[in-house]
DOMAR-465099 format. One record per residue (C-alpha): residue number from 1; residue in three letters; y, z, x. Coordinates in steps of 0.001 Angstrom, whole numbers, plus 500000, padded with zeros to 6 digits. Example, Ala and Ser with C-alpha at 12.3 -4.5 7.8 and 13.67 -1.06 7.14 Angstrom:
<atoms>
> i, aa, north, up, east
> 1, ALA, 495500, 507800, 512300
> 2, SER, 498940, 507140, 513670
</atoms>
This chain:
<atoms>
> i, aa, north, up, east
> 1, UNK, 478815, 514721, 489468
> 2, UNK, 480441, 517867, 491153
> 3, UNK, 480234, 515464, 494043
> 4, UNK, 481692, 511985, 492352
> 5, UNK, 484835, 514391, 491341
> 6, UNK, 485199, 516325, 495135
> 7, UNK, 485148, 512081, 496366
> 8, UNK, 487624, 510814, 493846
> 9, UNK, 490164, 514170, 494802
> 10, UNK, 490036, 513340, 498291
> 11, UNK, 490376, 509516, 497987
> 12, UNK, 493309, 510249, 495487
> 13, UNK, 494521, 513032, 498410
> 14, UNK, 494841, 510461, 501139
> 15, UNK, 495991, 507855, 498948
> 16, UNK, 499098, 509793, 498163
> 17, UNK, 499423, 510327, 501448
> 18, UNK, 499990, 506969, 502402
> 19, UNK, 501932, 506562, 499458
> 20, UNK, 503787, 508803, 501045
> 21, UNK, 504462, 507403, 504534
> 22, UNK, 505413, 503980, 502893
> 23, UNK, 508141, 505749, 500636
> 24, UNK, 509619, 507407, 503927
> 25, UNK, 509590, 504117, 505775
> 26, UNK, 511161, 501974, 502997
> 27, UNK, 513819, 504934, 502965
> 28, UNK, 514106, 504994, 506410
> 29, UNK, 514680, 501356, 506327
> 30, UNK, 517363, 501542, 504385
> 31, UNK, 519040, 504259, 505984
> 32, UNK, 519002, 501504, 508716
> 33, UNK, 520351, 499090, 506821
> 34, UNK, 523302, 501222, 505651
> 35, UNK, 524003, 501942, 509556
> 36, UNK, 523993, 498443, 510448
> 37, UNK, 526298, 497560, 507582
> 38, UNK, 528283, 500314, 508631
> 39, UNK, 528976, 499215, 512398
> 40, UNK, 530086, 495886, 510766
> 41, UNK, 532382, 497517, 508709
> 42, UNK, 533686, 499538, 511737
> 43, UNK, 533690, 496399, 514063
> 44, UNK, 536145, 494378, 511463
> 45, UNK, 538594, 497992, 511018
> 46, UNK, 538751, 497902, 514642
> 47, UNK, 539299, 493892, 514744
> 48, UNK, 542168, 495285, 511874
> 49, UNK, 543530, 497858, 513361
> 50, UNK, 543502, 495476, 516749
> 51, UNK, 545804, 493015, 514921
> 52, UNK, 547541, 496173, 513849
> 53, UNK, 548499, 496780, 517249
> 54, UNK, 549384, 493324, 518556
> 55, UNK, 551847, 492578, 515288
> 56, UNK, 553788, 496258, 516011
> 57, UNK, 554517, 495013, 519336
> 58, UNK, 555648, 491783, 518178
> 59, UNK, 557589, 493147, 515829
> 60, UNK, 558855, 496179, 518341
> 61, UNK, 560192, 493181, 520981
> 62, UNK, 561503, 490136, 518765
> 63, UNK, 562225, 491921, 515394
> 64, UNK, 559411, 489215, 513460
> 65, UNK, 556225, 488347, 514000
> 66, UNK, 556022, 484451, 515113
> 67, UNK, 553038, 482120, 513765
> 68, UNK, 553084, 480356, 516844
> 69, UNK, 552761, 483708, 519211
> 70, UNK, 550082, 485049, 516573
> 71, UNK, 547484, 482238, 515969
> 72, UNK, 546902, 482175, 519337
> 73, UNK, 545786, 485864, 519313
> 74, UNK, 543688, 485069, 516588
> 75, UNK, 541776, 482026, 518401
> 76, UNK, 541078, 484913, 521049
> 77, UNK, 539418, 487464, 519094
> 78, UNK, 537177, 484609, 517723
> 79, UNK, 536490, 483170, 520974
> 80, UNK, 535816, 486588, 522575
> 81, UNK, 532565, 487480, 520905
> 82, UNK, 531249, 489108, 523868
> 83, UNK, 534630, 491099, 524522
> 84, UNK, 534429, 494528, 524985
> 85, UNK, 537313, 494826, 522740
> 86, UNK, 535293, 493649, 519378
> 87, UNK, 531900, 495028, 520732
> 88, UNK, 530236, 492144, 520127
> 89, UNK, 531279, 491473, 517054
> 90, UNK, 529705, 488463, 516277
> 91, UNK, 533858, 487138, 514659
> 92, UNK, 533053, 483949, 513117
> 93, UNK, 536844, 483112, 511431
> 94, UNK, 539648, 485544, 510608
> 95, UNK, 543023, 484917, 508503
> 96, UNK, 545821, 486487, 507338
> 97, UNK, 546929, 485804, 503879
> 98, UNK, 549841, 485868, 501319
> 99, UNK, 550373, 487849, 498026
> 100, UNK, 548738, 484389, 496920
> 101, UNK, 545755, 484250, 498917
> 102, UNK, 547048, 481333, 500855
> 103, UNK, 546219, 481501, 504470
> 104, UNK, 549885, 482366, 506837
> 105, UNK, 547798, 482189, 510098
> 106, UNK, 544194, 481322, 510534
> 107, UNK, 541698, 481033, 513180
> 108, UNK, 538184, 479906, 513729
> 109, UNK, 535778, 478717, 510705
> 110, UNK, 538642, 478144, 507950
> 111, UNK, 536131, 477067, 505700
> 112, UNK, 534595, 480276, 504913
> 113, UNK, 538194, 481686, 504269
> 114, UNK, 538650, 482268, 500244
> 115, UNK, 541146, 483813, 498040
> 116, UNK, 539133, 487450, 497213
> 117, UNK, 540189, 490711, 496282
> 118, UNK, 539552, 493465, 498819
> 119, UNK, 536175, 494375, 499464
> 120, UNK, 533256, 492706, 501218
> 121, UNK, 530966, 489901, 500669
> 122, UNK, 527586, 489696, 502045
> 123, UNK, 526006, 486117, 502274
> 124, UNK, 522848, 484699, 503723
> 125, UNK, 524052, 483974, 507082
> 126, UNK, 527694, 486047, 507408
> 127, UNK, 530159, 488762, 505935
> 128, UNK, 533412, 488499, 504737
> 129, UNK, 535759, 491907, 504741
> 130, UNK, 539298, 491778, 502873
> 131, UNK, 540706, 494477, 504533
> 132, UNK, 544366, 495683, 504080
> 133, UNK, 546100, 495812, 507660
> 134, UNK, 549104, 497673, 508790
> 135, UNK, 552556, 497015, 506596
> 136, UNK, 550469, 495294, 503955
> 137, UNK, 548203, 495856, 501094
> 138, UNK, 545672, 493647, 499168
> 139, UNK, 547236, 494598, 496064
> 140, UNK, 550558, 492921, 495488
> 141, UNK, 551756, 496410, 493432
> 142, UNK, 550823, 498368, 496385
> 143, UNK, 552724, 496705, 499256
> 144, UNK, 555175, 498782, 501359
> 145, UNK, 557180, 498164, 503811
> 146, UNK, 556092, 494015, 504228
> 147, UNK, 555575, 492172, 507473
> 148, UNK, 556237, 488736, 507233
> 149, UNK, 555183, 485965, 509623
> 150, UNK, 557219, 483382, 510554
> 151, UNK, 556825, 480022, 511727
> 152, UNK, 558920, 479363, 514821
> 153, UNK, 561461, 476909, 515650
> 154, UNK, 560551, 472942, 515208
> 155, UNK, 559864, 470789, 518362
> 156, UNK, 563510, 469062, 517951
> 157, UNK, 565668, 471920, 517838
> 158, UNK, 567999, 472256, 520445
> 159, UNK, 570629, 475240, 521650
> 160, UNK, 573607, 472587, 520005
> 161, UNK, 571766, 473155, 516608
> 162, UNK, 572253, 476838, 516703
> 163, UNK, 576265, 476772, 516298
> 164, UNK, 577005, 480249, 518082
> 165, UNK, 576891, 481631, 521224
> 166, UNK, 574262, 483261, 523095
> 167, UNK, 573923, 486927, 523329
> 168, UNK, 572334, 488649, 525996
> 169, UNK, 570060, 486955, 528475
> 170, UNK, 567692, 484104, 527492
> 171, UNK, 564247, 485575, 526011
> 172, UNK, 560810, 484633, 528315
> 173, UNK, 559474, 482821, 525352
> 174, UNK, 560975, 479547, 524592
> 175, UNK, 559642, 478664, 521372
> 176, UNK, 561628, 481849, 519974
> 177, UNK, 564934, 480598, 521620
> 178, UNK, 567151, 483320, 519444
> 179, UNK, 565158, 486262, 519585
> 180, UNK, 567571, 488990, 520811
> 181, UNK, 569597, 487258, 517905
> 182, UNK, 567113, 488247, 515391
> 183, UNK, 566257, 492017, 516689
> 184, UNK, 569574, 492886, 516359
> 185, UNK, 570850, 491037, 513605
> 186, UNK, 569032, 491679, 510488
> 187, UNK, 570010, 491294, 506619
> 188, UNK, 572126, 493645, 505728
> 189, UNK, 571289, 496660, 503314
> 190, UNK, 567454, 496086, 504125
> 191, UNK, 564950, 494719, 506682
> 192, UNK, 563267, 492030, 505161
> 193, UNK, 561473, 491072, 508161
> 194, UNK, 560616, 494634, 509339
> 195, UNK, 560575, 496336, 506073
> 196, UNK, 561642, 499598, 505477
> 197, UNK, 561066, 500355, 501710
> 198, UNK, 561745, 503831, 501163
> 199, UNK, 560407, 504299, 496960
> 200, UNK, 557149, 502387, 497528
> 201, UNK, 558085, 499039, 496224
> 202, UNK, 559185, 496185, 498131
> 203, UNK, 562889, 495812, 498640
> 204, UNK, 564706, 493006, 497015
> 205, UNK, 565687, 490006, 499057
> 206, UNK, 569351, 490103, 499832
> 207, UNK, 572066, 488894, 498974
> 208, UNK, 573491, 485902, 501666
> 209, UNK, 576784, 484859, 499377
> 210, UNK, 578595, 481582, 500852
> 211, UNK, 578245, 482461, 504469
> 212, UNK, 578520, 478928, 506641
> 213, UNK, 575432, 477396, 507576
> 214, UNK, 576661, 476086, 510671
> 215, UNK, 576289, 479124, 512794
> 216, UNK, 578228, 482188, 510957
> 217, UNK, 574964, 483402, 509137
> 218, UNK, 573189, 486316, 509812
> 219, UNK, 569666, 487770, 508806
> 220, UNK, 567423, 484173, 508933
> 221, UNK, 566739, 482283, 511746
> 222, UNK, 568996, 479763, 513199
> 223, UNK, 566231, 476669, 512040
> 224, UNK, 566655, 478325, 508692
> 225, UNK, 570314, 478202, 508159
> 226, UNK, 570034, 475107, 505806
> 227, UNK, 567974, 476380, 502931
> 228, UNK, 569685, 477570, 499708
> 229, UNK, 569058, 481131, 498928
> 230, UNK, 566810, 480802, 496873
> 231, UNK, 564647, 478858, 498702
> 232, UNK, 564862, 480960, 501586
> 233, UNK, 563921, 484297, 499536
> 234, UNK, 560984, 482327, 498346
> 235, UNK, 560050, 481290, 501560
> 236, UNK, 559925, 484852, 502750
> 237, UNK, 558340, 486140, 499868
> 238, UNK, 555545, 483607, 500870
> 239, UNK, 555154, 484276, 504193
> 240, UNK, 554756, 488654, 503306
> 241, UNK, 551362, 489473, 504864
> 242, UNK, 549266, 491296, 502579
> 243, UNK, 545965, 490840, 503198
> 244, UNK, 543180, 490450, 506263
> 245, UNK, 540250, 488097, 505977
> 246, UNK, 537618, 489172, 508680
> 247, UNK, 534121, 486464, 508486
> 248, UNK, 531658, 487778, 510982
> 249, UNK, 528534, 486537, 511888
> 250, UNK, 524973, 489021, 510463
> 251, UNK, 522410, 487699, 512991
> 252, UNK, 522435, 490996, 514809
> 253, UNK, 522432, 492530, 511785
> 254, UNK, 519737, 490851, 510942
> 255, UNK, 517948, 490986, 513816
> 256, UNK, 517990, 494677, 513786
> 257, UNK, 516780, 494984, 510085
> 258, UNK, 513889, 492620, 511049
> 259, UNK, 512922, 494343, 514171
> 260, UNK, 512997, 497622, 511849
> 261, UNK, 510832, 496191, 509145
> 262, UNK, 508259, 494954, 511754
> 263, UNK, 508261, 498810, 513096
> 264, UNK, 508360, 500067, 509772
> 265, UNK, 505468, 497485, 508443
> 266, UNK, 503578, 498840, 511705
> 267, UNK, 504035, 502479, 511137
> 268, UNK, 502475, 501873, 507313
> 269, UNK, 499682, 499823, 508276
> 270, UNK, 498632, 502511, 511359
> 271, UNK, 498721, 505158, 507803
> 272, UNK, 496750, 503015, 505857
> 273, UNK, 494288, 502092, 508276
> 274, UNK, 494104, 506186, 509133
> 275, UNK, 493805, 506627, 505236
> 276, UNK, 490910, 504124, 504888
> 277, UNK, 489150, 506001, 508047
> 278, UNK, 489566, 509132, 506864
> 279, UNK, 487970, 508020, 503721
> 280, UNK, 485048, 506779, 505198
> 281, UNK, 484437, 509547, 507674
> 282, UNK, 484685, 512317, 504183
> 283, UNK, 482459, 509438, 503032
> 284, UNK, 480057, 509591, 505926
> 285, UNK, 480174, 513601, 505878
> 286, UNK, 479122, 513864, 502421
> 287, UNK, 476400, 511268, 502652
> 288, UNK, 475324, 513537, 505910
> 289, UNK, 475527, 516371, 503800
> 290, UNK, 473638, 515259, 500935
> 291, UNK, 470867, 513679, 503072
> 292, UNK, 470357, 517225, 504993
> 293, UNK, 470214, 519072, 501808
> 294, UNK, 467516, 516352, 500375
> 295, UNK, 465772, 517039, 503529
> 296, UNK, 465857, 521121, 503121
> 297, UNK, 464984, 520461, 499750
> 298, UNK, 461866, 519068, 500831
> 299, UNK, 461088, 520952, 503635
> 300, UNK, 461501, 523980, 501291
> 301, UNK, 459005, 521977, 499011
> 302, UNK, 456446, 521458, 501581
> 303, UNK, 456454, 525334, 503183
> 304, UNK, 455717, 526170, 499922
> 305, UNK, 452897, 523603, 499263
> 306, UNK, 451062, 524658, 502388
> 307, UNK, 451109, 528069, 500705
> 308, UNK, 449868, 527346, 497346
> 309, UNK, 447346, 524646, 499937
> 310, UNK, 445651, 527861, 500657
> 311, UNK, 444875, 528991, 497535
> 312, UNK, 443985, 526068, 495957
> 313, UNK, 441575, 525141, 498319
> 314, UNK, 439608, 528546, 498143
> 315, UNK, 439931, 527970, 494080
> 316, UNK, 438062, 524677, 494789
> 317, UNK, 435715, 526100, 496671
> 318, UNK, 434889, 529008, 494717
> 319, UNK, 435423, 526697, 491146
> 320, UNK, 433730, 523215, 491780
> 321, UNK, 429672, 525041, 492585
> 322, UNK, 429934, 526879, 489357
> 323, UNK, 431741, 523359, 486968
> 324, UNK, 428556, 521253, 488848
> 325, UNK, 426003, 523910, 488036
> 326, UNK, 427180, 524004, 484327
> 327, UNK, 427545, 519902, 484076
> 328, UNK, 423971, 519603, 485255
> 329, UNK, 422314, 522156, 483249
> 330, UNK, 424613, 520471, 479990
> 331, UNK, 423440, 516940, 481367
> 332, UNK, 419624, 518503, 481341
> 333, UNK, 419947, 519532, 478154
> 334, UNK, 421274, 516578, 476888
> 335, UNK, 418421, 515006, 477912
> 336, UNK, 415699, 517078, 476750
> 337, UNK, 413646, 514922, 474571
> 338, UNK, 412126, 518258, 472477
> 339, UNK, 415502, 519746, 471934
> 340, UNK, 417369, 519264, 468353
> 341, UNK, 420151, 517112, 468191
> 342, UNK, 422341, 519299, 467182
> 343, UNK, 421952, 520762, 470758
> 344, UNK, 422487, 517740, 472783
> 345, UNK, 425460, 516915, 471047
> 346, UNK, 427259, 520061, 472127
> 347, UNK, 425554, 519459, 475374
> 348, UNK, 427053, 516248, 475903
> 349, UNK, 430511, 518223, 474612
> 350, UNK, 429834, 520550, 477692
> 351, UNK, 429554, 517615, 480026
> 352, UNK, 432400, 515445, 478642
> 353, UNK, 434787, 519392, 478992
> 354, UNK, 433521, 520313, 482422
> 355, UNK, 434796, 516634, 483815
> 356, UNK, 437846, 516944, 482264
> 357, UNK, 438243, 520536, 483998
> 358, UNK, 437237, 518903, 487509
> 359, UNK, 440066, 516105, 486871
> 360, UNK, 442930, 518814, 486482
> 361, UNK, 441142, 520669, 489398
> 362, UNK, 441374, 517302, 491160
> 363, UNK, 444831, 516747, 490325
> 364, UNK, 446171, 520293, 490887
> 365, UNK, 444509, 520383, 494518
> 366, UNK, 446142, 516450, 495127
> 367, UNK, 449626, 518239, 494050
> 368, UNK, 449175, 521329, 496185
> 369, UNK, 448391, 519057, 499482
> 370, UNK, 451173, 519271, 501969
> 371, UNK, 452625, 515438, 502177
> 372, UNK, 452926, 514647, 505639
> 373, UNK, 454730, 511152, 505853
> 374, UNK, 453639, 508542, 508107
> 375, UNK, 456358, 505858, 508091
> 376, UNK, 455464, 502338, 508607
> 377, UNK, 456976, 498948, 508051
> 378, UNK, 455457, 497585, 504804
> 379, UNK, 456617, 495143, 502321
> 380, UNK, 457802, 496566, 498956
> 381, UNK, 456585, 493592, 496853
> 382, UNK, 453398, 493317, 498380
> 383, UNK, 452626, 497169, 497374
> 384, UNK, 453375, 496504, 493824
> 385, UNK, 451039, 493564, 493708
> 386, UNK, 448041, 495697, 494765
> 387, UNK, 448793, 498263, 492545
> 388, UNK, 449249, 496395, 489784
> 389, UNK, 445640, 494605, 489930
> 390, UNK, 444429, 497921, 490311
> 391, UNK, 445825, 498412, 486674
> 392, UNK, 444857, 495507, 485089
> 393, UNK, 442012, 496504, 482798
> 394, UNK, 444299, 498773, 481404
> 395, UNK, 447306, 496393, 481187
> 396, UNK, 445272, 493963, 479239
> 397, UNK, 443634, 496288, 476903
> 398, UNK, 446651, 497021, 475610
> 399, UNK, 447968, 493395, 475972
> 400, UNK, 451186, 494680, 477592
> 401, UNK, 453635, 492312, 479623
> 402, UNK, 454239, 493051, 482990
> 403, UNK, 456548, 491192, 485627
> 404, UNK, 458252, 491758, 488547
> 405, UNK, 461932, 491051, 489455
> 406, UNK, 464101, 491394, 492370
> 407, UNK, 464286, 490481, 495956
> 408, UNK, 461409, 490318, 498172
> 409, UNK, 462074, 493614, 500166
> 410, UNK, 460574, 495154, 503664
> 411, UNK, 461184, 499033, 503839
> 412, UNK, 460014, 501742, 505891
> 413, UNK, 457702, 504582, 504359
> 414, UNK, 453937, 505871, 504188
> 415, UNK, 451772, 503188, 502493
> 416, UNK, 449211, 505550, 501218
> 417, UNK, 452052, 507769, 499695
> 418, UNK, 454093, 504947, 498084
> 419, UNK, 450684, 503031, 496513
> 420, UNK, 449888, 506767, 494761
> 421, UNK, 453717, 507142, 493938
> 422, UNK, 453600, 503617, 492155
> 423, UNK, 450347, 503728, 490887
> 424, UNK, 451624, 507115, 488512
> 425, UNK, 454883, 505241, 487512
> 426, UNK, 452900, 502685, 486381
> 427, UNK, 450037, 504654, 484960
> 428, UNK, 452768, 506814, 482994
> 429, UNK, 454532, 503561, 481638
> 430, UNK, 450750, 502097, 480491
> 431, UNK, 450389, 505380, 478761
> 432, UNK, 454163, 505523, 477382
> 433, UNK, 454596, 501696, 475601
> 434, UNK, 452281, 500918, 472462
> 435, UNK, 450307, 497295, 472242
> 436, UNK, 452163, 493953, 473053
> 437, UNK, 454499, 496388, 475247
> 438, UNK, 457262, 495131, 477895
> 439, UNK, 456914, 497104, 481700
> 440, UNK, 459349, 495505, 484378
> 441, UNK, 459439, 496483, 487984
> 442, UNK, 462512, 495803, 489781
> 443, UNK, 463787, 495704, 492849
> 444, UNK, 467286, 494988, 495028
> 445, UNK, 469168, 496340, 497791
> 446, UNK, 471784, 499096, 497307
> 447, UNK, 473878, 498627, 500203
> 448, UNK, 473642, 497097, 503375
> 449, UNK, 471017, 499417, 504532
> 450, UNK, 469041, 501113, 501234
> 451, UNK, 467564, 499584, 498439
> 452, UNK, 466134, 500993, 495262
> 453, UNK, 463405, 500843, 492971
> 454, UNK, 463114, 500930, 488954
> 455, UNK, 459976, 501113, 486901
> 456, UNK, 461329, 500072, 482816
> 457, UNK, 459508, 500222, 479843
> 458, UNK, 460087, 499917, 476233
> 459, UNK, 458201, 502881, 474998
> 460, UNK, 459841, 505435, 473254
> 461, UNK, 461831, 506827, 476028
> 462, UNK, 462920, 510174, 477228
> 463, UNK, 465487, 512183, 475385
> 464, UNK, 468231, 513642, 477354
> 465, UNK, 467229, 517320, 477642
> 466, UNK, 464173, 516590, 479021
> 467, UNK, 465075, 514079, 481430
> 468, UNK, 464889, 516873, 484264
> 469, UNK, 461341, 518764, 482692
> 470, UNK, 459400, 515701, 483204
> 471, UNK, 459371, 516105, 486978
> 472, UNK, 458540, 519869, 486602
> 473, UNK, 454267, 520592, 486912
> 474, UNK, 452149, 520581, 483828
> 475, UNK, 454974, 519307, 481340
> 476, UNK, 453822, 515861, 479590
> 477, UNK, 454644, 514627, 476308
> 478, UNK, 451090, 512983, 476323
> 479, UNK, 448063, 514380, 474818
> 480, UNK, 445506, 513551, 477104
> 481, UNK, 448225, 513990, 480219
> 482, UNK, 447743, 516712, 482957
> 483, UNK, 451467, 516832, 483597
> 484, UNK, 451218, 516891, 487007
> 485, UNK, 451748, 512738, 487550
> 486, UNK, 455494, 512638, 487673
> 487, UNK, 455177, 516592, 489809
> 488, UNK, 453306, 514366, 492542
> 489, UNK, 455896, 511501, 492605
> 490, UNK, 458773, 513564, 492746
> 491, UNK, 457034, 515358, 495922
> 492, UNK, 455973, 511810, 497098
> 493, UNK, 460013, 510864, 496471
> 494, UNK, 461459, 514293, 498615
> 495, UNK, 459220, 514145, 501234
> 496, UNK, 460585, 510275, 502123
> 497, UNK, 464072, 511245, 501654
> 498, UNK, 464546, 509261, 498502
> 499, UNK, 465746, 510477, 494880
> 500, UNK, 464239, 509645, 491850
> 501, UNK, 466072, 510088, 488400
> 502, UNK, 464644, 509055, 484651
> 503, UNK, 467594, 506651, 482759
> 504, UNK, 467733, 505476, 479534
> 505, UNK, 466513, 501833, 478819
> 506, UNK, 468454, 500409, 476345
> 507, UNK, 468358, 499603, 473651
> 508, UNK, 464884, 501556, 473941
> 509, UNK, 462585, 502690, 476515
> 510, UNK, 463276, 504615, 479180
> 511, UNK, 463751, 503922, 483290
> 512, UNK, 462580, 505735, 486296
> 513, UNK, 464447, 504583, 489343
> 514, UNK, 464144, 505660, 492881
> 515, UNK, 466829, 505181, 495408
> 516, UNK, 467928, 505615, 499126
> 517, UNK, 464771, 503497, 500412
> 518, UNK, 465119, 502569, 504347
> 519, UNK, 465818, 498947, 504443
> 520, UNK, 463871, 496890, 507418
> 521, UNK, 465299, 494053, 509467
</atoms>
């Protein structure tokens, strides 16, 4: 038992172990998840601040940032996966959006582009960052100083459209035809274009009174001159950029978290399969250990059998002459035709009490011989069989039922031995079960390589604190026993190696079962 519990604290050790290592990979795992999430995060800031950039120079050299000049900026971060400027980014669509979520310029997928509040959105296949950008919020409430992107000129406008005259040289970029016009010329008492709110909130649209459309306003572009007002404050109050929309692409993400979960999955099977060794070499150990102490136990046994060898054999010697000199003179006395009968009764008593004497002298000498084993290969079932023909008279006197069960076994040990081991198992169950009694014998491997052996009656059993005297010399429970039977099969049983153990037979009767017998191929 002290053993079972010493097994089941180490198996529990190494268990939690591995426990253990699996915990710290799925948290290492993780961790690596959270850095991989975090370089996309830091990819689409730097795709932001990017954008950033490119819109304060804009804004820095025409006064308004043109949709025409932007979108095209926007089809090259999307195109430029592999551009050292988005570190491989993986940009799938991007779009900037109005206070209502509409989309004022837009490039790549547009269909993944949705009206959401700022934050990020992980799908199967991509993520999608709202991100607030420079000079705009996500929140409407939160917006300062607004940049607003403007469509430029149509296709059919021409210079006689405008209705004033040029100032300053002619601008590189034609589709902005007025653009000194609109850096220096901005609505007056605020810069609704470059926004320059000084309280936090966003500055209210001005006011353009009757100023002539035809080429006397100032503070909207010259294609604008011909909306109302009103229409032209809500026109600029839809094209206010407040938010980014950044859709990027998660197969390296992915990629990376699989590659870690293989490693990871690796790491925890390498621990497990360690655990289950280590197991079975504390298993192997212990069986070692418990085989070598079997093995002192019986050499200790047999030293001190040759011993008591001695001194049994010169008690023999000096014991048998005088028991066959009384037996004969009883037997001649029993015989003696002119003696009373009252004498060769007690004669007869002499001769029936000197045999039993020589029996136990018999018996005692057979326990004090030194068992020297002589392993052979020999077939369990056929043993049985012999001894159990040897036992027959007996077994039919008392009409008892006897039958074998099991597998047909071959193992290795001496023959001589195992027939006198079996032939006292037997003997003792005979002598244990009343008339019409049950005996079974019973056989069957117990692992790969052992195999064990149970002798069951249904006598009247054993009772627990007495389950260990049995074995010890001259303790029997029978009358006419010598208590020496189960002494010489527990020798039999160390000297092979084997153990041997008395079990309750339920519901009554009682079973002695031998284990560890060497299985043969």
């Amino acid at each position: 038992m002290e053993a079972k519990r010493r097994g089941t604290l180490i198996y529990s050790l190494l268990l939690g172990v591995w426990a253990l290592v699996v915990a710290w990979q799925v948290e290492e795992h993780h961790r690596v998840k959270e850095a991989a999430k975090y370089d996309l995060r830091n990819n689409s800031k730097e795709i932001a601040n990017t954008l950033s950039a490119v819109m304060r120079a804009m804004r820095l050299r025409g006064g308004a940032v043109l949709q025409q000049r932007l979108e095209p900026v926007l089809t090259e971060l999307v195109n430029a996966r592999t551009n050292q400027l988005v570190n491989s980014s993986g940009l799938i669509s991007i779009a900037l959006l109005n206070v209502a979520g509409e989309p004022i310029a837009e490039a790549g997928d547009t269909n993944l582009i949705s009206n959401l509040p700022e934050g990020e959105y992980w799908g199967h296949d991509n993520v999608t960052f709202v991100n607030p950008i420079e000079g705009a919020s996500v929140n409407p409430e939160g917006a300062t100083n607004p940049t607003v992107v403007l469509p430029g000129p149509p296709a059919d406008f021409t210079n006689s459209q405008r209705g004033f005259q040029r100032r300053g040289p002619p601008p590189d970029d034609t589709n902005f035809p007025n653009a000194p016009y609109f850096a220096t010329n901005t609505l007056p008492d605020t810069n609704i274009i470059a926004g320059n709110s000084t309280d936090g909130t966003p500055p209210p649209p001005p006011d353009f009174g009757n100023r002539p459309r035809g080429g006397g306003g100032r503070g909207r572009p010259p294609w604008l001159l011909g909306m109302s007002d009103t229409d032209f404050r809500d026109y600029i109050t839809r094209h206010e950029l407040h938010g980014l929309v950044v859709t990027m692409s998660t197969e390296n993400y992915l990629d990376v978290c699989t590659r870690d979960l293989w490693m990871r999955f690796i790491i925890a099977l390498f621990a497990g399969i360690s655990a289950i060794g280590a197991g079975l070499a504390w298993r192997n150990t212990t069986k070692s250990g418990q085989l070598q102490l079997r093995l002192i136990r019986a050499s200790e046994m047999n030293s001190h059998l040759k011993e008591m060898n001695l001194a049994a054999a010169g008690l023999a010697h000096e014991t048998r002459n005088p028991l066959n000199i009384i037996r004969g003179m009883a037997q001649m006395l029993s015989k003696e035709a002119t003696a009373p009968p009252e004498i060769r009764d007690k004669a007869r008593a002499i001769v029936d009490e000197t045999d039993k004497v020589t029996v136990q002298l018999n018996e005692f000498i057979n326990y004090s011989r030194p068992r020297e084993v002589r392993r052979t290969k020999l077939a369990l079932n056929s043993a049985i069989g012999e001894v159990m023909r040897a036992l027959n008279h007996d077994i039919d006197d008392k009409k008892i039922k006897l039958e074998t069960k099991g597998d047909f076994l071959t193992i290795e040990a001496d023959e001589q031995l195992l027939r006198q081991l079996l032939f006292n198992l037997l003997l003792n169950a005979v002598q244990a079960v009343g008339g019409a009694g049950e005996i079974q014998v019973v056989t069957g491997k117990q692992n790969a390589g052992e195999a064990f052996l149970e002798i069951r009656d249904n006598g009247p059993g054993v009772p627990p604190e007495r389950r260990q005297e049995i074995f010890k010399p001259y303790f029997t429970t029978h009358q006419k026993g010598t208590g020496l039977g189960l002494a010489v099969v527990q020798q039999i049983v160390l000297a092979h190696g084997w153990e041997i153990e008395c079990l309750p037979n339920e519901p009554k009767g009682a079973i002695f079962r031998i284990t560890h017998l060497k299985l043969v191929a």
